[in-house]
matplotlib code that plots the C-alpha trace (Angstrom):
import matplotlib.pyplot as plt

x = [49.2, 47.3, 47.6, 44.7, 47.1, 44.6, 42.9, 45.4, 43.6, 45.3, 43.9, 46.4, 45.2, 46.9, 46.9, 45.8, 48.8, 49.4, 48.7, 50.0, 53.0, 53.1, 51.0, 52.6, 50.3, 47.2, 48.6, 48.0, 44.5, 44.5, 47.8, 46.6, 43.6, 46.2, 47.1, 46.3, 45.8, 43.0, 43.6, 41.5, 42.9, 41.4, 42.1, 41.7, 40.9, 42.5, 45.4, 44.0, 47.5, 49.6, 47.8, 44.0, 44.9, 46.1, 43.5, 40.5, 42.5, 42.7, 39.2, 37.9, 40.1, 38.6, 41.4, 42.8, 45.8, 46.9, 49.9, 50.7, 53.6, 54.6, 55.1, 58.7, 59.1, 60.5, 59.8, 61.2, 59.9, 59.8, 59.7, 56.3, 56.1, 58.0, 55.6, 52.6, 53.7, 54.1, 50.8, 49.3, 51.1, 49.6, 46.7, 47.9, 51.6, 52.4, 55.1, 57.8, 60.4, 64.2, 64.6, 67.8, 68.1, 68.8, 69.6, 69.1, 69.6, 72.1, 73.9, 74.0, 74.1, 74.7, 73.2, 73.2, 71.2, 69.2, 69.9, 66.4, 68.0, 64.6, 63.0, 62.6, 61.4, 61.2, 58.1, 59.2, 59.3, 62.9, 64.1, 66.1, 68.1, 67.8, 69.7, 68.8, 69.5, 71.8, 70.5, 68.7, 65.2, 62.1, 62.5, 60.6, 60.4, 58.6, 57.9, 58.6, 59.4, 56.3, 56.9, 55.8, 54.1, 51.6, 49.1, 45.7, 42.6, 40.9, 43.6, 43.2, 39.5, 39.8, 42.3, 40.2, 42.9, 45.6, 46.0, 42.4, 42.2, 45.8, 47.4, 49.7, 52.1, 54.6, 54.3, 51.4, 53.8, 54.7, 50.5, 51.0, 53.5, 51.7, 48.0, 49.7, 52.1, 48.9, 46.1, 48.5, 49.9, 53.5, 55.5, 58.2, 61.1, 61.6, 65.7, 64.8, 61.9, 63.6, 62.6, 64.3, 63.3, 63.7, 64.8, 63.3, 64.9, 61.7, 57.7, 55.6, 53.4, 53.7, 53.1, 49.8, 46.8, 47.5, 47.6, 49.2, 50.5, 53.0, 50.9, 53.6, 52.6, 49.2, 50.1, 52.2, 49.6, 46.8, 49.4, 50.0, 46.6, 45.6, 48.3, 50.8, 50.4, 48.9, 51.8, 53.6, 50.9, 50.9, 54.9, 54.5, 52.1, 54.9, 56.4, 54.2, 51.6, 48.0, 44.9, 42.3, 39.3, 42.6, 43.1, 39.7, 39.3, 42.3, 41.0, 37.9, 40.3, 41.6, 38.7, 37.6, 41.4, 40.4, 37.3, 38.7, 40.9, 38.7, 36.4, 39.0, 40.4, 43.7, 45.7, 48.7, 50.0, 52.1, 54.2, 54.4, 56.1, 58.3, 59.5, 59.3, 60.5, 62.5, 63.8, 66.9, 64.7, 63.8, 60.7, 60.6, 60.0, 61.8, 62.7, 65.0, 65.8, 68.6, 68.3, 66.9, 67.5, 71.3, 71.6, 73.9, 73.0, 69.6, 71.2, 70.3, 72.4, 71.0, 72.5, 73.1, 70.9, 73.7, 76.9, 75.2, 77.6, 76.4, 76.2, 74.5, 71.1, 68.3, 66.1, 62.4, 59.9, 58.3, 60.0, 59.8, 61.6, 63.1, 64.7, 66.4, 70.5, 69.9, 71.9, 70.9, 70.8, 73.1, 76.4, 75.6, 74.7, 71.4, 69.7, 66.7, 67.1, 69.7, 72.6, 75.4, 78.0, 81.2, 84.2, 86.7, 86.8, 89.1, 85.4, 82.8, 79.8, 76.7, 77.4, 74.7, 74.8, 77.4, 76.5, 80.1, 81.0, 84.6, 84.3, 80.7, 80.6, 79.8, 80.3, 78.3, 79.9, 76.9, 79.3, 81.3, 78.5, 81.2, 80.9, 83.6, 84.5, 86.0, 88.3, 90.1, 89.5, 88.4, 85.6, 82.9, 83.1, 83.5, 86.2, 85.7, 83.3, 81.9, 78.6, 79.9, 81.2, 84.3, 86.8, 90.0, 91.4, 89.1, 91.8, 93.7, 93.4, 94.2, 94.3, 90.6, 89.2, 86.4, 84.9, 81.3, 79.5, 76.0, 72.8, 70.3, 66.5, 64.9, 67.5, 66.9, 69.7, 68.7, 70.2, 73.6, 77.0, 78.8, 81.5, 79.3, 76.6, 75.4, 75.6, 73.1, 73.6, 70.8, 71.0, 69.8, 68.1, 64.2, 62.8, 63.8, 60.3, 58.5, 61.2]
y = [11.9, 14.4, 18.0, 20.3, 23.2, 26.3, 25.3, 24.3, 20.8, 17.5, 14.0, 11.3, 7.7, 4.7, 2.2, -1.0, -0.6, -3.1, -1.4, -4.6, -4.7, -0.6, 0.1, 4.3, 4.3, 4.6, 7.6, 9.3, 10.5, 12.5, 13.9, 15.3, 16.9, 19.3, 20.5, 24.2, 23.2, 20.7, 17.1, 14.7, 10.8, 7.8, 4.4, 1.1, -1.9, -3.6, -3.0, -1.5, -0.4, 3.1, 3.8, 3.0, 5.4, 8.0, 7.9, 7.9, 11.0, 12.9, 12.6, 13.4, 16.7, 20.0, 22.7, 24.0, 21.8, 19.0, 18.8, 14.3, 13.1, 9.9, 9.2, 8.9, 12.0, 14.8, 18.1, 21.7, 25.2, 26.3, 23.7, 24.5, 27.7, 27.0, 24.3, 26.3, 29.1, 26.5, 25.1, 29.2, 29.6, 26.3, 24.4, 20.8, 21.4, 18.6, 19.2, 17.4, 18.9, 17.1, 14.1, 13.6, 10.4, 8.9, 5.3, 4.3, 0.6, -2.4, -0.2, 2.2, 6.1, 7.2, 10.4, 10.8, 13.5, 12.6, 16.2, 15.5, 13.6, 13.0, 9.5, 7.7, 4.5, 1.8, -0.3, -2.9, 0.5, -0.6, 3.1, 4.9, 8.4, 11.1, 13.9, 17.4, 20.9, 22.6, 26.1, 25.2, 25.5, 23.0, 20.9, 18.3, 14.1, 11.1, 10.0, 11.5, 9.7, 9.1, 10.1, 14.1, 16.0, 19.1, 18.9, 21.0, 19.6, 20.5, 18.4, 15.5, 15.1, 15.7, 12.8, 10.2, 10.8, 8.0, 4.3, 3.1, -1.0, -0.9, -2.6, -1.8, 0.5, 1.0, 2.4, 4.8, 7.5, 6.1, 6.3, 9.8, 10.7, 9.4, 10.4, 14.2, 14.2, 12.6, 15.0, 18.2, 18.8, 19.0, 17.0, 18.7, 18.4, 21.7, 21.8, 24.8, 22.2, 19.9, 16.7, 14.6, 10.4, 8.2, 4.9, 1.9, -1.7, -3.5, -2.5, -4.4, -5.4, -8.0, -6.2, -5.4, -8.1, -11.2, -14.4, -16.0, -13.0, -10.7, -7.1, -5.6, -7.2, -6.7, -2.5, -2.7, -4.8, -2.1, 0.6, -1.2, -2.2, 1.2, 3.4, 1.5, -0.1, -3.5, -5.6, -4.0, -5.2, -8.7, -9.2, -8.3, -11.0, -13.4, -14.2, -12.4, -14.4, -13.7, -15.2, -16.5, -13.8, -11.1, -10.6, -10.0, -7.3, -5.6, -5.1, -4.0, -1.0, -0.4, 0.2, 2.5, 4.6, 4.8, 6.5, 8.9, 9.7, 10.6, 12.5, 14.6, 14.3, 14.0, 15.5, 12.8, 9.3, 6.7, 7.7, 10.8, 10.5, 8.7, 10.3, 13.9, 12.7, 9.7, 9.8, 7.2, 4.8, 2.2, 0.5, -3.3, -3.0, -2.9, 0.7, 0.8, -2.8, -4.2, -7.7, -9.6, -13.3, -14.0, -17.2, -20.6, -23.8, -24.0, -22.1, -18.9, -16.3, -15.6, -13.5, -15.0, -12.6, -13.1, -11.9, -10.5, -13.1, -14.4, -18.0, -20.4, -22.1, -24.0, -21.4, -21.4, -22.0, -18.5, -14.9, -11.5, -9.7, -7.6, -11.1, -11.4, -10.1, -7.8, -5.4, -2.2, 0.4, 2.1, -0.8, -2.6, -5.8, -4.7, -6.9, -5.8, -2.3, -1.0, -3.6, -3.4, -6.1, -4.4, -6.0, -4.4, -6.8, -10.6, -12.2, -10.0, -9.1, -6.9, -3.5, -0.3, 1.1, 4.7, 5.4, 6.3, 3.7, 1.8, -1.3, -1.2, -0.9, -4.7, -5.5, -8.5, -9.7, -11.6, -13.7, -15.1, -14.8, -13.1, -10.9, -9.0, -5.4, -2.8, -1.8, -5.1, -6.6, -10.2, -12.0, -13.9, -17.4, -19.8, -22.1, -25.5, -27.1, -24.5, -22.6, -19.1, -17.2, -15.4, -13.5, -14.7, -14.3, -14.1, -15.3, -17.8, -20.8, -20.4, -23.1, -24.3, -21.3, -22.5, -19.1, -19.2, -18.1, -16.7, -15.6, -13.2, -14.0, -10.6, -9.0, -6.3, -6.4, -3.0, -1.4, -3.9, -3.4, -6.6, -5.3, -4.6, -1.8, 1.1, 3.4, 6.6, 9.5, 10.1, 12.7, 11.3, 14.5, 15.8, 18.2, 21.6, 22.8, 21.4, 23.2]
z = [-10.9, -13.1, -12.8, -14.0, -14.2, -14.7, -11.7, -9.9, -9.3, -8.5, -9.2, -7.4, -7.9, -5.9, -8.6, -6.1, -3.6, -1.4, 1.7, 4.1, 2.8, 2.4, 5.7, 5.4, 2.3, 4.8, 5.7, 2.3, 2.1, 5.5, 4.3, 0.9, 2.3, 4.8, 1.3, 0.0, -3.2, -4.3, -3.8, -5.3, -4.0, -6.0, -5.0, -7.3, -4.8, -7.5, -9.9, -13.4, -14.8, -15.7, -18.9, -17.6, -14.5, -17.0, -19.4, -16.2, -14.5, -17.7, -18.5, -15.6, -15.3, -15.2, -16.4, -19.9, -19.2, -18.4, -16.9, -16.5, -14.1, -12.9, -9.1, -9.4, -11.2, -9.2, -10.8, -9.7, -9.0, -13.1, -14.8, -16.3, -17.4, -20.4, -20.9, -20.7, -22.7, -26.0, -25.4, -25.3, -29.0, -29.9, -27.9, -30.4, -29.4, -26.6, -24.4, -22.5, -20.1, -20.4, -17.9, -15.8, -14.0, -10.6, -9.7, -6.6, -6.4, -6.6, -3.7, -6.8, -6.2, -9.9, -11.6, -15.5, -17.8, -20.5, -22.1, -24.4, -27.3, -29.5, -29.6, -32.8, -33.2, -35.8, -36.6, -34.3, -31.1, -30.8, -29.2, -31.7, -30.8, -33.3, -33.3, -32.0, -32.7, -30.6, -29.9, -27.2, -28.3, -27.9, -30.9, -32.0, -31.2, -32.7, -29.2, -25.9, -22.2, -21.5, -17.8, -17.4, -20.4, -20.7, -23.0, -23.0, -22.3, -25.9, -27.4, -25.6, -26.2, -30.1, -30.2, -27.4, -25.3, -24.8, -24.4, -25.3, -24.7, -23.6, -19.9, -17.6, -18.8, -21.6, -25.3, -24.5, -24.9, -28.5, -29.3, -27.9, -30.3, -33.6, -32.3, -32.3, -35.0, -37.5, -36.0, -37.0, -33.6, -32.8, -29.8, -28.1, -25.7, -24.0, -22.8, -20.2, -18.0, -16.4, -14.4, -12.2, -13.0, -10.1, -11.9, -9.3, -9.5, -9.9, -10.2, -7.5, -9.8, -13.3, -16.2, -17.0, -16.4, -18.9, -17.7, -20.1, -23.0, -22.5, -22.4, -24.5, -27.5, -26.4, -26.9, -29.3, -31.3, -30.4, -31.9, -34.7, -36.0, -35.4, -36.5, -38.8, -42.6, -42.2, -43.3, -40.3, -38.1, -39.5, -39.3, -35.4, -34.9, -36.0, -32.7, -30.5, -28.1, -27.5, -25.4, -26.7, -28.1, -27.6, -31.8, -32.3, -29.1, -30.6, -33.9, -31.8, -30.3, -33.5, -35.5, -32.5, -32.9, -36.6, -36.4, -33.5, -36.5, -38.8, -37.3, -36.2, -39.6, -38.6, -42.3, -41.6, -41.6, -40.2, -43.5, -43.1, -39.3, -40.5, -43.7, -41.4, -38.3, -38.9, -42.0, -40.9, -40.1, -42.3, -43.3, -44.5, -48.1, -51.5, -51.5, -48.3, -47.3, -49.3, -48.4, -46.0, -44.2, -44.8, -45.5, -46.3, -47.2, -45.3, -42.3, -41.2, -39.6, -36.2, -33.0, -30.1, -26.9, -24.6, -26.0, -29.7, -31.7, -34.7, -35.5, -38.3, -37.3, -38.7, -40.8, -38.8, -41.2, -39.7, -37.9, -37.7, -40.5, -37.0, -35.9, -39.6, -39.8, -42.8, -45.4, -45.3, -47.7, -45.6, -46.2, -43.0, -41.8, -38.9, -36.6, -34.7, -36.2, -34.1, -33.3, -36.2, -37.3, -36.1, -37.8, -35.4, -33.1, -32.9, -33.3, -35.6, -33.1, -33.2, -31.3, -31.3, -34.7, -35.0, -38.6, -39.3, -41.8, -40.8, -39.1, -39.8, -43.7, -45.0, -48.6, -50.4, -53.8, -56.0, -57.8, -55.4, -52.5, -49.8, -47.2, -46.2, -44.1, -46.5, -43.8, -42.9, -46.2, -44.4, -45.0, -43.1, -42.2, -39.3, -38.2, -38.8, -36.8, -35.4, -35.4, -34.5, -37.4, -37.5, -39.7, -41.8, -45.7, -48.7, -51.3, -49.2, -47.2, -43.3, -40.8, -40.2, -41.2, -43.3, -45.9, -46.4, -49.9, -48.7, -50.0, -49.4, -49.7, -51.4, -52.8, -55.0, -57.9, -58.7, -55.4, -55.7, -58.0, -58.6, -56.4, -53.3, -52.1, -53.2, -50.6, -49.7, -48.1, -45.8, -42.8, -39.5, -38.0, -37.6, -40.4, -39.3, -40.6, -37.6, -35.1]

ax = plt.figure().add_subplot(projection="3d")
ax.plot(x, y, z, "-o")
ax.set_aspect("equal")
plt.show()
């Protein structure tokens, strides 16, 4: 649903329901015209997708504001006026209230709150946390649940709106972010709104329209092409799947998101975000990333999906530098940008990332071509026979522990000491400028 706040309009749309299955859903329409306020109810015959709905609804809303919910989104007498009183400072300021969640299924009756930790991402849109202030105020995110937001109407037509080319749903609300952050807005959580999410076991429909691709990659590709550095762009492709004629319709969209840019001449870039916003974060190049690809003897380290152990396999010939176990400027070894290798453990295995250091802290010797934890001083190898690696002596010789010298591929000397990492200290928090 779209809500054109100042004159209290709503535009619901049933996104191509199946009303056989759903035969209550023929009971909507006479329903919403009972209402006080202003209904309008549009149906798609067919399915067309969250973001399409979205960016239709908005468009064809008549208020100052826009206020955007999702059906599962319960919301609660006040929540909005905080809302609107940012965007009457600021028309560019976007603004999200807090979500708290409810599962309802598995037998499942659970309740958790989201208490509106910011939303980073990496250029992968692998969800990162960053940390918040703790006064209370709105502060600002790279990205916002993309679920409930205000944002005025003036806004939203200076930046084309959202979601342009994209299906189904899902990383609209990342396009959201960088479309406002770039075009000299600001995107906010506001702790004093709050919404209640409705978390559903399944949507009745596949995601998006592709017969054969996955319309993830199909929107992540669009915000990519459009928004990121082209190497970034190119390294997704790596992996990623896409019909026949898609490629060249995304570059389509993306020239289109380009020129909406600059004619509204949007001051920022995708640089800026992230030095600003998510300065933890890092970007694949010589100035952050350590090293990349750990390797031995033609085998590369990889991660196992179902239990996140690492074992030795054939090196592809191609992947995604996001796929690749790296070491970080940071003294840890990071796959996929936010899984860790945790040296606590009987087993070494990739856990979220803490940033404390401890088990976490890896340290790579040149000469001898070790890995080891500076905690438990152990290094990295594998029993005998085996794929998986594990942990035993550096200096001795134990059982059919077998220790392993590795090698990095792009590793840049200048950020290594012969006895390990150089480590930086970098604060994992927004700018306070922008609160």
């Amino acid at each position: 649903a779209v809500v054109s706040t100042q004159s209290t309009g709503v535009i619901l749309i049933d996104d191509g329901s199946n009303l056989t299955a759903h035969p209550d859903l023929r009971e909507v329409e006479p329903l919403v015209s009972q209402l006080s306020v202003h209904v309008r109810y549009h149906r798609w015959e067919q399915n067309k997708g969250l973001i399409y709905s979205r960016r239709w609804a908005a468009k064809q809303a008549g208020g100052d504001a826009v206020l955007v919910l999702d059906s599962h989104v319960e919301v609660v007498p006040g929540f909005v006026e905080p809302l609107l009183e940012l965007l009457d400072r600021d028309y560019k300021t976007v603004a999200a209230p807090v979500f708290d969640f409810w599962y309802t299924f598995e037998h499942k009756n659970e309740y958790f709150s989201y208490d509106g930790l910011a939303l980073g991402f990496n250029s992968y849109f692998y969800w990162i946390f960053v940390e918040k202030p703790k006064d209370g105020r709105e502060f600002p995110t790279p990205a916002i649940l993309g679920g409930a937001y205000l944002a005025s109407k003036k806004f939203l037509k200076e930046i084309d709106y959202v979601g342009l080319g994209m299906e189904g749903w899902g990383f609209e609300n990342i396009e959201l972010g960088l479309k406002t952050w770039m075009c000299g807005g600001r995107l906010v959580y506001v702790p004093c709104s709050r919404v209640l999410h409705f978390s559903a076991q399944r949507v009745p429909w596949k995601h998006g329209n592709r017969a054969t691709a996955n319309s993830s990659h199909h929107n992540q590709a669009i915000i990519s092409s459009s928004f990121l550095p082209p190497d970034l762009f190119e390294d997704l492709k790596i992996g990623a799947s896409f019909e026949e004629g898609e490629l060249e319709y995304i570059s389509e969209v993306a020239a289109e998101n380009k020129r909406v840019l600059k004619e509204a001449a949007c001051p920022r870039d995708f640089q800026w975000v992230r030095e600003n916003l998510m300065p933890h974060i890092e970007s694949y190049n010589k100035f952050t990333s350590v090293a990349h690809a750990l390797t031995t003897e033609g085998l590369c380290v990889r991660v196992k999906r179902e239990t996140f152990s690492p074992y030795l396999k054939k090196c592809p010939v191609r992947s995604r530098a996001i796929d690749k176990v790296r070491l970080t400027r940071w003294g840890d070894l990071r796959v996929h940008d936010r899984q860790c290798l945790d040296w606590g453990y009987k087993d070494p295995g990739f856990v979220d990332c803490h940033g404390t250091g401890g088990n976490q802290i890896t340290r790579y010797d040149k000469k001898t071509g070790h890995v080891s934890n500076i905690s438990h001083s152990q290094c990295l190898g594998r029993t005998r026979g085996s794929i998986f690696l594990t942990k035993g002596p550096c200096f001795e010789k134990k059982g059919d522990f077998q220790l392993i010298s590795f090698k990095f591929q792009n590793v840049f000397d200048e950020l290594l000491l012969a006895g390990g990492l150089k480590l930086f200290d970098t604060p994992v928090s927004v700018n306070e400028r922008f609160l």
